[in-house]
Biopython code that builds the backbone (N, CA, C, O; Angstrom):
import numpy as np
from Bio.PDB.StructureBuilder import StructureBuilder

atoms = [
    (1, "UNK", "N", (-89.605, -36.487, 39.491)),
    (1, "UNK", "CA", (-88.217, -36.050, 39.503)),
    (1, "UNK", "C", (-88.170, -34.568, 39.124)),
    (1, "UNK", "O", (-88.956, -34.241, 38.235)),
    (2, "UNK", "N", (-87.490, -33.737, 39.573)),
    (2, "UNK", "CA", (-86.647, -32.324, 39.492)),
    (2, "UNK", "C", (-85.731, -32.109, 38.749)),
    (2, "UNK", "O", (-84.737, -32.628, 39.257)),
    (3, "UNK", "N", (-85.494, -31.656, 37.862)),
    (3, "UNK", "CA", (-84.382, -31.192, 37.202)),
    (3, "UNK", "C", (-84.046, -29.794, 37.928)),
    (3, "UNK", "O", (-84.861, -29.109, 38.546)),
    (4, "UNK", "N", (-82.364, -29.443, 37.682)),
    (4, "UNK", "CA", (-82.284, -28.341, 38.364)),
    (4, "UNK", "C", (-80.908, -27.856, 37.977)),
    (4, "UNK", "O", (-79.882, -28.345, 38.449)),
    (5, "UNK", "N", (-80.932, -26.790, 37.023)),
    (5, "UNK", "CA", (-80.215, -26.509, 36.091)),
    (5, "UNK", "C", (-79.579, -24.976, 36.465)),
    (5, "UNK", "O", (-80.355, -24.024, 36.547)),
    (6, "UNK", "N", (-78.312, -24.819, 36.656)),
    (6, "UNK", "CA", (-77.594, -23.414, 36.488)),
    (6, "UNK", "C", (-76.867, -22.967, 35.500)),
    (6, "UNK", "O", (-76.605, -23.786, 34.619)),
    (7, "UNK", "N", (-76.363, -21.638, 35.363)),
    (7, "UNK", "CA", (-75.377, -21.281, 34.692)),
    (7, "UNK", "C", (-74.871, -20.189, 35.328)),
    (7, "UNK", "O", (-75.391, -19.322, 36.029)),
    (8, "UNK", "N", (-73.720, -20.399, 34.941)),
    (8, "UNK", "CA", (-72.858, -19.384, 36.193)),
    (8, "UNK", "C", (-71.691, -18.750, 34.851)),
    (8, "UNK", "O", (-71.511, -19.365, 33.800)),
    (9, "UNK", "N", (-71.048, -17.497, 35.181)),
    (9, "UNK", "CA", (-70.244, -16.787, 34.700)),
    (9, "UNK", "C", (-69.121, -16.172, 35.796)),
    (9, "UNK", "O", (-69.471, -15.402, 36.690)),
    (10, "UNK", "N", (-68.017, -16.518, 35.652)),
    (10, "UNK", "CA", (-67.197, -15.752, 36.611)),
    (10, "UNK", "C", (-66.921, -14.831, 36.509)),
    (10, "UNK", "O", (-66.674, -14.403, 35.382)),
    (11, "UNK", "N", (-66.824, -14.100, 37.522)),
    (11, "UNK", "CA", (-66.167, -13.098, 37.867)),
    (11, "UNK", "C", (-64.756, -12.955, 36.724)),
    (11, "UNK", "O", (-64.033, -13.777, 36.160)),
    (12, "UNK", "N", (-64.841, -11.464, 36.756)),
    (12, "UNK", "CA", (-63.642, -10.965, 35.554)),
    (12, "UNK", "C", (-62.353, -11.373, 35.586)),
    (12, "UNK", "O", (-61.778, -11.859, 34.612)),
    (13, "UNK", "N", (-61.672, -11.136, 37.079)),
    (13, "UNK", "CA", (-60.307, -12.167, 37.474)),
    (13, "UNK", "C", (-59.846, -13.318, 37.517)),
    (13, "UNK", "O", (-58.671, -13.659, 37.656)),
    (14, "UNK", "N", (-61.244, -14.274, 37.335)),
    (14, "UNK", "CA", (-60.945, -15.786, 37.917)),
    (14, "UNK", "C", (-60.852, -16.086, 36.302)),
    (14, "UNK", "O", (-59.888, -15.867, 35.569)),
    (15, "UNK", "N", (-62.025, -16.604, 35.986)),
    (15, "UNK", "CA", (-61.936, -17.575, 34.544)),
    (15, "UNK", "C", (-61.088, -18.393, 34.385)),
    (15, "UNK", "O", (-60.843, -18.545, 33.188)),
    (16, "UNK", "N", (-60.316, -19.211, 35.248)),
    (16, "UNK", "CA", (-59.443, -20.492, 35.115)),
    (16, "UNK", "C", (-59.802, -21.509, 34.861)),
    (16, "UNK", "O", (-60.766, -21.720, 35.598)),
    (17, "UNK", "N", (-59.608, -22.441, 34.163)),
    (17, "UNK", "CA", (-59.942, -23.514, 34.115)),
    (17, "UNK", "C", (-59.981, -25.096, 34.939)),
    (17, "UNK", "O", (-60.578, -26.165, 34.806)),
    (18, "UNK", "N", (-58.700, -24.345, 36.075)),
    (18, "UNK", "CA", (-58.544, -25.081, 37.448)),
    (18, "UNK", "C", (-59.601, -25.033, 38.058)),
    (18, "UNK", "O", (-60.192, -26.014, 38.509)),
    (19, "UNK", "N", (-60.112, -23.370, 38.173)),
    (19, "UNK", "CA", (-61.121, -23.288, 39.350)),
    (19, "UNK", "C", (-62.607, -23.830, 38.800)),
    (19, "UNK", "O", (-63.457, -23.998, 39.674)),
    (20, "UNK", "N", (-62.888, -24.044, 37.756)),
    (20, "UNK", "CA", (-64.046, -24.684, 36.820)),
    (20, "UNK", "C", (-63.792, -25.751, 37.719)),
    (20, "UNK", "O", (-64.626, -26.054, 38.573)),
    (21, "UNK", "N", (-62.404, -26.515, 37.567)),
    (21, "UNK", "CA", (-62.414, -28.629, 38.002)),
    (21, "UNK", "C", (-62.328, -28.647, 38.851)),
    (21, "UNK", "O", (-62.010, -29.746, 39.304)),
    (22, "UNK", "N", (-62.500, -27.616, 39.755)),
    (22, "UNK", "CA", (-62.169, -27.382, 41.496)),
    (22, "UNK", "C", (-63.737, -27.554, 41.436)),
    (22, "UNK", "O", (-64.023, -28.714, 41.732)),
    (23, "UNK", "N", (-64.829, -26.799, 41.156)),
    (23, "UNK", "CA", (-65.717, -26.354, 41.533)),
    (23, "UNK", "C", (-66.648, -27.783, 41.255)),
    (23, "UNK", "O", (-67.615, -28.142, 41.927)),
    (24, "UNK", "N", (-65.979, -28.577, 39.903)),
    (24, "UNK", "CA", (-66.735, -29.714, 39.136)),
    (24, "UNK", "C", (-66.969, -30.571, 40.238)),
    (24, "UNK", "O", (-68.096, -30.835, 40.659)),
    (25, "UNK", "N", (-65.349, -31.239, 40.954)),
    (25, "UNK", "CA", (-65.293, -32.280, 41.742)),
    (25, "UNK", "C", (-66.053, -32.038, 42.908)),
    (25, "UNK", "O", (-66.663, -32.969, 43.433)),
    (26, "UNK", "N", (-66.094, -30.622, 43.486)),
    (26, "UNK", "CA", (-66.855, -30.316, 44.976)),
    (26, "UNK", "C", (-68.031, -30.863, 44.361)),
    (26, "UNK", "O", (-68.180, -32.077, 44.496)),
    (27, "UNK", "N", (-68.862, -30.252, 43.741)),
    (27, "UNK", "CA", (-70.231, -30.447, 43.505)),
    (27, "UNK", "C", (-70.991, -31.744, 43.527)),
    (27, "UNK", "O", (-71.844, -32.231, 44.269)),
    (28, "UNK", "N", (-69.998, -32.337, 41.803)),
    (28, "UNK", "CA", (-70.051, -33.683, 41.861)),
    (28, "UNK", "C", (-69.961, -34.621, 42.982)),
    (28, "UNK", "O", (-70.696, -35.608, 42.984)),
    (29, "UNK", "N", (-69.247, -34.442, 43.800)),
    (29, "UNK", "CA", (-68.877, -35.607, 45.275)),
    (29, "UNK", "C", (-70.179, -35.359, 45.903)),
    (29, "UNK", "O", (-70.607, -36.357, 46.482)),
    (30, "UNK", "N", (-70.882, -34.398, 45.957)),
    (30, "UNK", "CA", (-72.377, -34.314, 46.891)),
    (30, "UNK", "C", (-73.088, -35.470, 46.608)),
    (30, "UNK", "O", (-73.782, -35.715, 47.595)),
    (31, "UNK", "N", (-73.308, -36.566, 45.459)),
    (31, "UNK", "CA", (-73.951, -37.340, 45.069)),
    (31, "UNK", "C", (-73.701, -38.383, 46.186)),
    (31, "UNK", "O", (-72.525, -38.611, 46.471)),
    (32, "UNK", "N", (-74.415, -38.863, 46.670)),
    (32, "UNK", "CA", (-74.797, -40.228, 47.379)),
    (32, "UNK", "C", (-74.296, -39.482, 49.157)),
    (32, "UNK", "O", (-74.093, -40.112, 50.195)),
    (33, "UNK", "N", (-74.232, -38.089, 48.939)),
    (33, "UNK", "CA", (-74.252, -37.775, 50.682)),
    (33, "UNK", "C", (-75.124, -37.049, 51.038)),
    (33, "UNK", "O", (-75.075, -36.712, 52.221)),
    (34, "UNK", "N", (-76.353, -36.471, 50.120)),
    (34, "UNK", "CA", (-77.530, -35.475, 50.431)),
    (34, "UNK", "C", (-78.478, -36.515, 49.537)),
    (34, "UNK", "O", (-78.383, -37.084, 48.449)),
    (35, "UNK", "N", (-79.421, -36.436, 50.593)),
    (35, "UNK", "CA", (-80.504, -37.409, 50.444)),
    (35, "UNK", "C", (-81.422, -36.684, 49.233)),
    (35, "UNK", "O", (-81.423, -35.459, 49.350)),
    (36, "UNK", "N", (-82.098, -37.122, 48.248)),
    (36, "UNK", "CA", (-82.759, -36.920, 47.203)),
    (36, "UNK", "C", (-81.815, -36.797, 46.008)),
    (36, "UNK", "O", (-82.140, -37.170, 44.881)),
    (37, "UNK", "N", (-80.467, -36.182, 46.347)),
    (37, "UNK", "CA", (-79.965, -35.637, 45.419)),
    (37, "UNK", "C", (-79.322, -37.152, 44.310)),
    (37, "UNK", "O", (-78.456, -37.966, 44.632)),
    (38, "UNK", "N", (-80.164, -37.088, 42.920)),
    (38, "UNK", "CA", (-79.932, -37.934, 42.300)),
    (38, "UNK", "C", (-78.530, -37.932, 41.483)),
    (38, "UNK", "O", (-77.675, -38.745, 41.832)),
    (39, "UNK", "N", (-78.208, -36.854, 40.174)),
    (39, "UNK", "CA", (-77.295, -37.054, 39.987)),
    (39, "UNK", "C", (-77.042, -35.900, 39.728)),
    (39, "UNK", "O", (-77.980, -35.117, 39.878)),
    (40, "UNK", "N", (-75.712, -35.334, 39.246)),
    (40, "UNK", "CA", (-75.200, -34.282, 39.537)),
    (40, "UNK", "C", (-73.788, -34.047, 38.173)),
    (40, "UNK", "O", (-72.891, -34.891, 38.188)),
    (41, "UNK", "N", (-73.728, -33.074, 37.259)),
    (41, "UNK", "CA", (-72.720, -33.153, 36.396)),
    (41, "UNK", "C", (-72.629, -31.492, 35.830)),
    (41, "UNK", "O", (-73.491, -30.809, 35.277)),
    (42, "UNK", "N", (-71.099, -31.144, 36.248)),
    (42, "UNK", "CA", (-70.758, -29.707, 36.047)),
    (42, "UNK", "C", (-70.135, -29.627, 34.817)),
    (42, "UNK", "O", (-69.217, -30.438, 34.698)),
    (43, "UNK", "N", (-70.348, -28.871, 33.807)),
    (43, "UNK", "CA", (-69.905, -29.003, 31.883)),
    (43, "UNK", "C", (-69.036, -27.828, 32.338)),
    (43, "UNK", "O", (-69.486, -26.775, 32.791)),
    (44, "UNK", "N", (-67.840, -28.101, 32.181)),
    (44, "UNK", "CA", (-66.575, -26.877, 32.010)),
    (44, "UNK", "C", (-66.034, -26.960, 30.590)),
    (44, "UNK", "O", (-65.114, -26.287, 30.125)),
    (45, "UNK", "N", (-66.764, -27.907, 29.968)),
    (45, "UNK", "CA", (-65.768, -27.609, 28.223)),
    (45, "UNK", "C", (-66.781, -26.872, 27.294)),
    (45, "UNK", "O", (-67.433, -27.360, 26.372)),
    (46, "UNK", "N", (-66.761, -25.276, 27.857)),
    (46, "UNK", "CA", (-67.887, -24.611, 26.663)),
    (46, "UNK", "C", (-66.869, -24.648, 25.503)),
    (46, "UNK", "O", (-65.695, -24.962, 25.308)),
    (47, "UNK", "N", (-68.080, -24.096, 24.747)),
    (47, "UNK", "CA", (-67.271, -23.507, 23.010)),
    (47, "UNK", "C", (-67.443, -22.273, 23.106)),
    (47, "UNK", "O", (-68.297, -21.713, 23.794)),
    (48, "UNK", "N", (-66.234, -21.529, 22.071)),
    (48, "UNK", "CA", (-66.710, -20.173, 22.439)),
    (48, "UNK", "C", (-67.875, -19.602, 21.784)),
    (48, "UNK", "O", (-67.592, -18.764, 20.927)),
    (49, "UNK", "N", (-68.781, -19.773, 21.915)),
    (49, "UNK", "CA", (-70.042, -19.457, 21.543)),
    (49, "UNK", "C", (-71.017, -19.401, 22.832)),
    (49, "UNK", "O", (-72.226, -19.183, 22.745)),
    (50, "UNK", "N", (-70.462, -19.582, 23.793)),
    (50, "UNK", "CA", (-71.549, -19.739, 24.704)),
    (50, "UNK", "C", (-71.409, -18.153, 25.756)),
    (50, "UNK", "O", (-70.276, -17.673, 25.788)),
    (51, "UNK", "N", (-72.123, -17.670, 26.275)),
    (51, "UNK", "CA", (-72.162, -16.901, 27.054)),
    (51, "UNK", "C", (-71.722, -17.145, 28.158)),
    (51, "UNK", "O", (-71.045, -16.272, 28.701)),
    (52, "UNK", "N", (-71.984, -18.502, 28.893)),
    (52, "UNK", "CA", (-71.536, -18.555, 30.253)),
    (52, "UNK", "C", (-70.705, -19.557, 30.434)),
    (52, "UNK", "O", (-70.549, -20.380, 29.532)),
    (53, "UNK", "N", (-69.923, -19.674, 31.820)),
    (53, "UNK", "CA", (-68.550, -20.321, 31.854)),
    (53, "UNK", "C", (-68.999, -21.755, 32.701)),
    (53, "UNK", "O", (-68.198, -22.684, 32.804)),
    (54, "UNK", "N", (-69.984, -21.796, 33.123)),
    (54, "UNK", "CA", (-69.740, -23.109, 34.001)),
    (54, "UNK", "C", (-71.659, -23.842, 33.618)),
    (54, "UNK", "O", (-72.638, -23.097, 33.569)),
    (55, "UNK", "N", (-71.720, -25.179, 33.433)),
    (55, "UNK", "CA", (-73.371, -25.533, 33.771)),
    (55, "UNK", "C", (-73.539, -26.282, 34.667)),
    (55, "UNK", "O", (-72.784, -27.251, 34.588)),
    (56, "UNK", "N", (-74.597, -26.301, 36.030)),
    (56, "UNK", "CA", (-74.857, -27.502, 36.151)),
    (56, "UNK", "C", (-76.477, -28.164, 36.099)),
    (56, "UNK", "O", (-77.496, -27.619, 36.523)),
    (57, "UNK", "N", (-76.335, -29.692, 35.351)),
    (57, "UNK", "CA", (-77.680, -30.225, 35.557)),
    (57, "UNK", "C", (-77.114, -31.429, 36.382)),
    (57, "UNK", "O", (-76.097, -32.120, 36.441)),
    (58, "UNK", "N", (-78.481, -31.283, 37.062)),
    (58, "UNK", "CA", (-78.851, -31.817, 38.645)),
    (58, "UNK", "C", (-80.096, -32.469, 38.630)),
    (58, "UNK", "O", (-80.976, -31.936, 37.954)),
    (59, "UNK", "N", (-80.381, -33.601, 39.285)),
    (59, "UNK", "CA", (-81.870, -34.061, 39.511)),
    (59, "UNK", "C", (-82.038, -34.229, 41.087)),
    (59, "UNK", "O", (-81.208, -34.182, 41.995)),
    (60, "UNK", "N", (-83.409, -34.441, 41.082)),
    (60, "UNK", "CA", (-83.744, -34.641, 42.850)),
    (60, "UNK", "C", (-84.787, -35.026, 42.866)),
    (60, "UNK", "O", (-85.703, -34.383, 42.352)),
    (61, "UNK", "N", (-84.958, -36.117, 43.423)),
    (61, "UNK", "CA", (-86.508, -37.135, 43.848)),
    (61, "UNK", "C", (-88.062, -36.313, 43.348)),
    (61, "UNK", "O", (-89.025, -36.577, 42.628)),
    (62, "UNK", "N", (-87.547, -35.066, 44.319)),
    (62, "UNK", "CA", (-88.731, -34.617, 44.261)),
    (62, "UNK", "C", (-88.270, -32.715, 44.451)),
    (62, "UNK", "O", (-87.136, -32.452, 44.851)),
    (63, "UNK", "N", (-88.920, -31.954, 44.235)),
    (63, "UNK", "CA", (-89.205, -30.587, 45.049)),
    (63, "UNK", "C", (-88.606, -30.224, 46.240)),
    (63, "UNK", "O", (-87.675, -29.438, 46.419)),
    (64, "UNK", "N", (-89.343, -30.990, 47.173)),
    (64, "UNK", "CA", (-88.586, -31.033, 48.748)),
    (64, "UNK", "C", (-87.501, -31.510, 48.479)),
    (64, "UNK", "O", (-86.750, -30.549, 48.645)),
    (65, "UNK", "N", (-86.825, -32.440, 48.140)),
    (65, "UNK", "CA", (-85.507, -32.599, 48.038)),
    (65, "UNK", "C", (-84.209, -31.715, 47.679)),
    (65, "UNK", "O", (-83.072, -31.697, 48.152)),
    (66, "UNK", "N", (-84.813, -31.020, 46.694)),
    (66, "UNK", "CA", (-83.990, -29.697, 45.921)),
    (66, "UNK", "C", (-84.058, -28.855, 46.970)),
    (66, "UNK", "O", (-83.048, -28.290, 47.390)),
    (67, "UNK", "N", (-85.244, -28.684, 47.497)),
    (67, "UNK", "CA", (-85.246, -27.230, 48.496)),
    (67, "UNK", "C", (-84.416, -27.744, 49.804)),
    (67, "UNK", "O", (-83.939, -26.860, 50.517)),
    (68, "UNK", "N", (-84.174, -29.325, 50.231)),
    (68, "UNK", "CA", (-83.531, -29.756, 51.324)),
    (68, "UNK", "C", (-81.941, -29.502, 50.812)),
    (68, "UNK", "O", (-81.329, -28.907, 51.699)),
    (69, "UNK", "N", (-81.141, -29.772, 49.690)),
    (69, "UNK", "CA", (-80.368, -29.642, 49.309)),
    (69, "UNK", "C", (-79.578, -28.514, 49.371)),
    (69, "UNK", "O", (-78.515, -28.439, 49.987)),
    (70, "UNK", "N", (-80.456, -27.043, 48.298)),
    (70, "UNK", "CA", (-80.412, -25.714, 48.661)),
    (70, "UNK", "C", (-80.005, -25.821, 50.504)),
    (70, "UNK", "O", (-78.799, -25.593, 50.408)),
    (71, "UNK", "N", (-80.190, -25.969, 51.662)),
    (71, "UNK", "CA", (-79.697, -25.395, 52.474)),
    (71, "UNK", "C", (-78.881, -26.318, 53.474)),
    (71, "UNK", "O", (-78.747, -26.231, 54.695)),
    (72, "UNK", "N", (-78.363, -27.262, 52.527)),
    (72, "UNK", "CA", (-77.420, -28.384, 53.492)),
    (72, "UNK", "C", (-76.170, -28.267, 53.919)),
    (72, "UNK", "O", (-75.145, -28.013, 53.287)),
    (73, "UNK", "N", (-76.306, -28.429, 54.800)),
    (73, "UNK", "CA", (-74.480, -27.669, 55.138)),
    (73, "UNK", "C", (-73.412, -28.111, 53.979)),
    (73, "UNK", "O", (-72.657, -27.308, 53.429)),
    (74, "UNK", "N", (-73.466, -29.524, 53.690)),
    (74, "UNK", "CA", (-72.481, -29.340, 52.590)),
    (74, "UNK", "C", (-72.669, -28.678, 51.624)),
    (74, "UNK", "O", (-71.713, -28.037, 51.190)),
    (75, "UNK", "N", (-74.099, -28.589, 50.875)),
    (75, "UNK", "CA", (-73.966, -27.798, 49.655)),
    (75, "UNK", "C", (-73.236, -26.148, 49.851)),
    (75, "UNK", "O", (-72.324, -25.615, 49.220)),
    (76, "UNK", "N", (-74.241, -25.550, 51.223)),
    (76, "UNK", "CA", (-73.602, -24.052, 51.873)),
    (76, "UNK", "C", (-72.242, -24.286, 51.469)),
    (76, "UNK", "O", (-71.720, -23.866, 50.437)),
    (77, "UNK", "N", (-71.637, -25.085, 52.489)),
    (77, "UNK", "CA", (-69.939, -24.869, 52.543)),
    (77, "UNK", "C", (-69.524, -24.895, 50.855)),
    (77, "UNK", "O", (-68.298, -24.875, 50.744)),
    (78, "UNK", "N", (-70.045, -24.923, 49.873)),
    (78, "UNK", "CA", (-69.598, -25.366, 48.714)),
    (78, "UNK", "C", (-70.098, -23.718, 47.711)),
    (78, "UNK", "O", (-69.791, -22.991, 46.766)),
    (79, "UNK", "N", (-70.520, -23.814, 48.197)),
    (79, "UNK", "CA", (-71.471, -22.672, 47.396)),
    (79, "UNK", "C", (-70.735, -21.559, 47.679)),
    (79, "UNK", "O", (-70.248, -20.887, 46.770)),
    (80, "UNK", "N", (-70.495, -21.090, 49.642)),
    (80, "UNK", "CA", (-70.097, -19.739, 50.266)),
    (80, "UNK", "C", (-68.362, -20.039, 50.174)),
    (80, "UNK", "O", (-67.510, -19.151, 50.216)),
    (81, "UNK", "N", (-68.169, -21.103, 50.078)),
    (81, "UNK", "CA", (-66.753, -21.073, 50.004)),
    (81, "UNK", "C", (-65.864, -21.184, 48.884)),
    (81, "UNK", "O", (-64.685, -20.850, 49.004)),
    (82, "UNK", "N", (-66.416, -21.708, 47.597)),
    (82, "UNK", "CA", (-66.001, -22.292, 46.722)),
    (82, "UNK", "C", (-66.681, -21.550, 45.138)),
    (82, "UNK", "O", (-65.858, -21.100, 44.340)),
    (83, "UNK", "N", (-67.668, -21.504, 44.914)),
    (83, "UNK", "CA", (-68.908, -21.011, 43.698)),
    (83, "UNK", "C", (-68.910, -19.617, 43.977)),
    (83, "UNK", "O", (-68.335, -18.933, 43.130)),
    (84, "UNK", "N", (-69.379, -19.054, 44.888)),
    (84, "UNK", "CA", (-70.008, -17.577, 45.001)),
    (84, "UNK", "C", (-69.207, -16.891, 44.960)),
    (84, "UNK", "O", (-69.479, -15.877, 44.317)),
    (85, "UNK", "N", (-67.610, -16.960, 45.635)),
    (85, "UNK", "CA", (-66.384, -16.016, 45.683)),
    (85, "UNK", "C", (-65.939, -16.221, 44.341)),
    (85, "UNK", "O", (-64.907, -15.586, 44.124)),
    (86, "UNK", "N", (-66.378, -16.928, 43.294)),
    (86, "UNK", "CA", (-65.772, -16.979, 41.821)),
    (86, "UNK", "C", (-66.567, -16.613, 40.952)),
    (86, "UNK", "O", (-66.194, -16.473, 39.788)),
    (87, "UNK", "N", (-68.153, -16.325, 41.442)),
    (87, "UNK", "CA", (-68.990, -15.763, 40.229)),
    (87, "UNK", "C", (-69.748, -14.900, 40.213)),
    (87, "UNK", "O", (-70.420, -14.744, 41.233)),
    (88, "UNK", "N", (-69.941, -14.049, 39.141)),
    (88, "UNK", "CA", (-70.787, -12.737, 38.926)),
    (88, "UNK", "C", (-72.185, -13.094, 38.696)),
    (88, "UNK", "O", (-73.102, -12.345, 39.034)),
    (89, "UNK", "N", (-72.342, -14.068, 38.206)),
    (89, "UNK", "CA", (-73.823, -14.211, 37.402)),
    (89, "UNK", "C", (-74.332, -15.494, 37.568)),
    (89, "UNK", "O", (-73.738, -16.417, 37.010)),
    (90, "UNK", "N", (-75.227, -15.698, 38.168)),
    (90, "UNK", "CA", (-76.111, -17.238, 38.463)),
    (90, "UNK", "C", (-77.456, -16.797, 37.947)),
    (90, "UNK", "O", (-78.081, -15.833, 38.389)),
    (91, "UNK", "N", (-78.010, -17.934, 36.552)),
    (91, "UNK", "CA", (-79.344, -18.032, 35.859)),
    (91, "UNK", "C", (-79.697, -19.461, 36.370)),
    (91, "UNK", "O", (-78.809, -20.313, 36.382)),
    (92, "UNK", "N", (-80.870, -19.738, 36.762)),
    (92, "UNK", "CA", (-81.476, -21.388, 37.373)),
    (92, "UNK", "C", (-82.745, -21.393, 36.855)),
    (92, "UNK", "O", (-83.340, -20.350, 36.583)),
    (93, "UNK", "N", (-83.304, -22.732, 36.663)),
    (93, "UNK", "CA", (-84.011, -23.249, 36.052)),
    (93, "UNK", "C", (-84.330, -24.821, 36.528)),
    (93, "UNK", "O", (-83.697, -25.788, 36.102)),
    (94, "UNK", "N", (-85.283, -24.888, 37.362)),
    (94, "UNK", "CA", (-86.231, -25.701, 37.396)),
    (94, "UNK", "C", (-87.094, -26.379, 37.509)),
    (94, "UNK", "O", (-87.777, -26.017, 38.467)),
    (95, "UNK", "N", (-87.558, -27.413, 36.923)),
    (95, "UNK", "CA", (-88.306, -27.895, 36.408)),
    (95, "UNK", "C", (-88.970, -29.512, 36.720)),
    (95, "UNK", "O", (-88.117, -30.322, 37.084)),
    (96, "UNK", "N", (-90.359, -30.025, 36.612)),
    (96, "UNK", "CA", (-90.468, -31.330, 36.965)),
    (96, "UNK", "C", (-90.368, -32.495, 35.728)),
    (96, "UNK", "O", (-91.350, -32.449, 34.987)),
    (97, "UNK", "N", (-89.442, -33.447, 35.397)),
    (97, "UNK", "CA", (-89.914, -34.287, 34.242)),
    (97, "UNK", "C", (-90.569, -35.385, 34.758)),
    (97, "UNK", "O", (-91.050, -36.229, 34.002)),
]
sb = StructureBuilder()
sb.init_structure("model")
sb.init_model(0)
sb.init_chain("A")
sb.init_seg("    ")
for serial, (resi, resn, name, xyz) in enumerate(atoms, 1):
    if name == "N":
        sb.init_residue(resn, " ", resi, " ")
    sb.init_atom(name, np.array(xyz, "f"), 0.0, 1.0, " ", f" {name:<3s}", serial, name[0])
structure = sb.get_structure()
């Protein structure tokens, strides 16, 4: 299994907390329609202590799965339409457990 971990920071204008549960539910719904992709959970309730505004941990069968994921049309449409026009800063991380 893959773990596959982001952190994202928005952009200076956005920081809403709508567009966090906008971004939660897209993501989240990918589960059981991209093959490998095991499970999927976006944390929008930081404390203020944290540096960044959005997390997600993600698993996937395997390697190939993550890298099949990375370029699936749904994830694209989610990412170019939805994630990327709202954020400045993407850190990723991962890893096999």
């Amino acid at each position: 299994m893959v773990k596959h971990m982001i952190i994202w920071k928005y952009k200076e204008d956005v920081g809403s907390p709508e567009k966090g549960q906008e971004i939660k539910a897209a993501l989240e719904g990918l589960v059981g329609k991209i093959d490998g992709l095991l499970h999927m959970e976006i944390i929008t309730n930081k404390l203020p202590s944290s540096s960044g505004d959005l997390m997600m941990d993600s698993s996937f069968e395997s390697e190939a799965a993550l890298m099949a994921y990375q370029s699936h049309p749904l994830h694209q449409e989610i990412a170019n339409g939805l994630v990327r026009p709202n954020v400045d800063v993407r850190l990723s991380l991962d890893y096999e457990v």
